[in-house]
C-alpha positions, -999 to +999 in steps of 0.1 A: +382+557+373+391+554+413+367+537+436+370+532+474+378+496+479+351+473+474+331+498+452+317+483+419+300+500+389+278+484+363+261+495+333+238+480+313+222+488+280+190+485+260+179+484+224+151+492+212+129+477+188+132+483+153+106+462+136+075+492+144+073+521+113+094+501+090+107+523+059+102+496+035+069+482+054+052+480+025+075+468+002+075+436+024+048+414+002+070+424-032+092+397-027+108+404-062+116+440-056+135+429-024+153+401-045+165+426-071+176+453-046+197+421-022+213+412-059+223+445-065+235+458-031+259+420-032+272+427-064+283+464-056+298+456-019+316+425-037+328+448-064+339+473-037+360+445-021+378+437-052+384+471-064+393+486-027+417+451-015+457+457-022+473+428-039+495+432-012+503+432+024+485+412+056+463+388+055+432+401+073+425+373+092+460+368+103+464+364+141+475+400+157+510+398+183+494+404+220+507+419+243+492+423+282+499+434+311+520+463+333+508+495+326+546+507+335+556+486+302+526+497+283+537+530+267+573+510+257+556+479+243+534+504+225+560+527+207+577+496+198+548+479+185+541+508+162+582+501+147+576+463+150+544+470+126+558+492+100+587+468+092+569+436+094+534+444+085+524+419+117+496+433+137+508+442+173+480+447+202+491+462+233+467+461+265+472+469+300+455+453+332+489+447+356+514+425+361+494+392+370+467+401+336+499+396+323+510+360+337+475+350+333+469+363+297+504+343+286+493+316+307+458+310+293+474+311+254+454+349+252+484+369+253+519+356+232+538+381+255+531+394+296+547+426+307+557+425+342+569+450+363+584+431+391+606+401+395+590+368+387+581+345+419+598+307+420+563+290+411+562+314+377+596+303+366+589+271+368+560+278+342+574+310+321+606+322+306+609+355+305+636+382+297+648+414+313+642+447+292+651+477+321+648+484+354+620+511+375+620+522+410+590+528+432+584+560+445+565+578+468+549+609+454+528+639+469+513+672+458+536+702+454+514+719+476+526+692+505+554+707+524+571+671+531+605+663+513+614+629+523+602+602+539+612+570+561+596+537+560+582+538+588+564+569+585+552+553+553+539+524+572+519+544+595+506+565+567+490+536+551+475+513+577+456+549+588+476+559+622+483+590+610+451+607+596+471+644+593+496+661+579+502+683+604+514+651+628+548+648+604+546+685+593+534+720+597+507+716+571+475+710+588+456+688+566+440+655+565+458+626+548+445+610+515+457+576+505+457+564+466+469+528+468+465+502+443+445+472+432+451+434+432+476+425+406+493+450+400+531+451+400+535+484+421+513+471+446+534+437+451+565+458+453+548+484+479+536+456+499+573+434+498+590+470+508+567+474+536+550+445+553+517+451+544+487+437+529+460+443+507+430+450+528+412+417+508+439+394+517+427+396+553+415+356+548+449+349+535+471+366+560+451+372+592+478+389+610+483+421+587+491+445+591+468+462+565+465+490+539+443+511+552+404+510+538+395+543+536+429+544+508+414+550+469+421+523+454+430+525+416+448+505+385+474+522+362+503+546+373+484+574+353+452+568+376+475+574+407+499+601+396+464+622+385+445+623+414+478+631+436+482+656+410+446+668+416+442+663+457+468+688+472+468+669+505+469+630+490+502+606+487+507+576+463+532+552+450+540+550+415+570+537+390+597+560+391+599+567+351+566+569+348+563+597+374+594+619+362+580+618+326+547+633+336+566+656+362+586+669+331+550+673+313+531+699+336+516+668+363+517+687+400+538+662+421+565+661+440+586+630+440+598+624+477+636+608+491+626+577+513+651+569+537+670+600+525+679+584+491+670+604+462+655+578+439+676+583+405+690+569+377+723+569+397+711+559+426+694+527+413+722+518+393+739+520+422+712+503+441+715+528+471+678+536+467+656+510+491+631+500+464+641+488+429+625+463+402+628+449+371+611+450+343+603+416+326+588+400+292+570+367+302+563+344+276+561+306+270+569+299+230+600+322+222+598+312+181+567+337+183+580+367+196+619+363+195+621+392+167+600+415+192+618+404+224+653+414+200+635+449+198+633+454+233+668+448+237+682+463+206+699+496+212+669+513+198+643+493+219+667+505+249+662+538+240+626+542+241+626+529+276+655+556+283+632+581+270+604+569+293+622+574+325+639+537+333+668+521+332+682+499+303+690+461+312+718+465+282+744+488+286 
């Protein structure tokens, strides 16, 4: 759910007591009653066990295949998963968080593979492997009810660090400006901040000099959190992954994808890498005997497709 930065919920929960107005109160001092009725209810549930388990098939307790990270990989990693199950009968489980959940997860032994939707920095190398499934794009998307069509970098730039508040100062649309940005660790946001110059508003210890993403911006996780309340705020802008945006265009979603720097972004036009902002789209991972038959799936011409399907760019052609 989006908060404005620096917002945090919490919840907490109670139980209540169950010991008052017991059912079986006052079967409490038959002590051999209670012994029958344990007896009995063991032997059915262990009867139920034996009747109800296959000869058959995965070992329950066997360690599941986890997967973290990008929520741009997510909906890939989980189709596949779902084909990587059926034929092996391993448990796959698919989670999201970003890019850096990801390098941590694999890092930390939590996760066996990361999804990363960005090129790795030098420091990771020297600590991951990691294998190219596709490429994305980021793009800049606004309502349909906006009137803009394109838009520079700059224009961007000023967008974001809050110098333009209104529409009307690029436009003919006379209506305030509202940001959707991203949270720390996220892949889009590293590639929005690279293209750009600037900085998460909580990095202001780390790089004092800015310039910064403007405050008053909602600041959300996944894609999906972005791309719906764009979808749902005639007058906000956002930046999203390219696939994930034209899928959910194609599905109903009100946005309009915008040309920056008068590039088109397209499957052409980052294959042909005239479109300013392109990424990859990476498996991390540090013990490749694990996951080497799911990593082949990715890259296998039907692991390909279902990354076709969801709007990107195959790395095998």
């Amino acid at each position: 759910m989006p908060v404005r930065l620096g917002n945090t919920l919490h919840s907490q929960e109670k139980s209540a007591s169950t010991t008052r107005n017991h059912p079986f109160q006052g079967f409490r001092q038959k002590g051999v009653l209670l012994k029958h009725l344990r007896s009995s209810v063991l032997r059915t549930v262990l009867l139920l066990i034996l009747v109800l388990t296959p000869v058959t098939g995965v070992v329950p307790s066997e360690e599941p295949i986890r997967i973290s990270g990008s929520t741009t990989i997510q909906p890939i990693a989980a189709a596949l998963a779902s084909v990587y199950e059926s034929r092996t009968n391993k448990k796959v489980v698919v989670t999201g968080g970003g890019s850096g959940r990801g390098i941590q997860d694999v890092l930390e032994g939590k996760s066996h593979l990361g999804m990363v939707s960005r090129s790795l920095k030098d420091e990771e190398k020297t600590k991951l492997q990691h294998v190219t499934i596709g490429y994305d794009a980021l793009v800049i998307i606004v309502n349909t009810a906006n009137p803009l069509e394109t838009i520079s970098r700059d224009t961007l730039i000023n967008l974001y660090t809050g110098k333009i508040q209104s529409w009307k100062e690029i436009s003919a649309w006379d209506q305030p400006v509202v940001l959707v940005s991203k949270e720390l660790g996220r892949g889009t946001l590293e590639l929005f901040m690279q293209y750009t110059g600037l900085r998460h508003p909580r990095e202001r210890e780390k790089y004092p000099a800015g310039p910064f993403i403007s405050e008053a911006a909602f600041e959300v996780g996944s894609n999906l959190e972005s791309i719906t309340l764009v979808g749902g705020i005639p007058n906000a802008i956002g930046y999203v992954s390219m696939g994930t945006a034209f899928a959910l265009q194609k599905q109903g979603m009100p946005i309009k994808v915008l040309a920056l720097e008068g590039v088109v972004p397209s499957k052409e036009t980052v294959q042909n890498g005239t479109y300013p902002v392109i990424r990859e789209l990476n498996l991390v991972f540090t013990d490749p005997s694990q996951v080497q038959p799911l990593i082949d799936l990715f890259l296998s011409p039907e692991g390909q497709g279902v990354l076709i399907d969801e709007g990107f760019i195959p790395a095998v052609r």
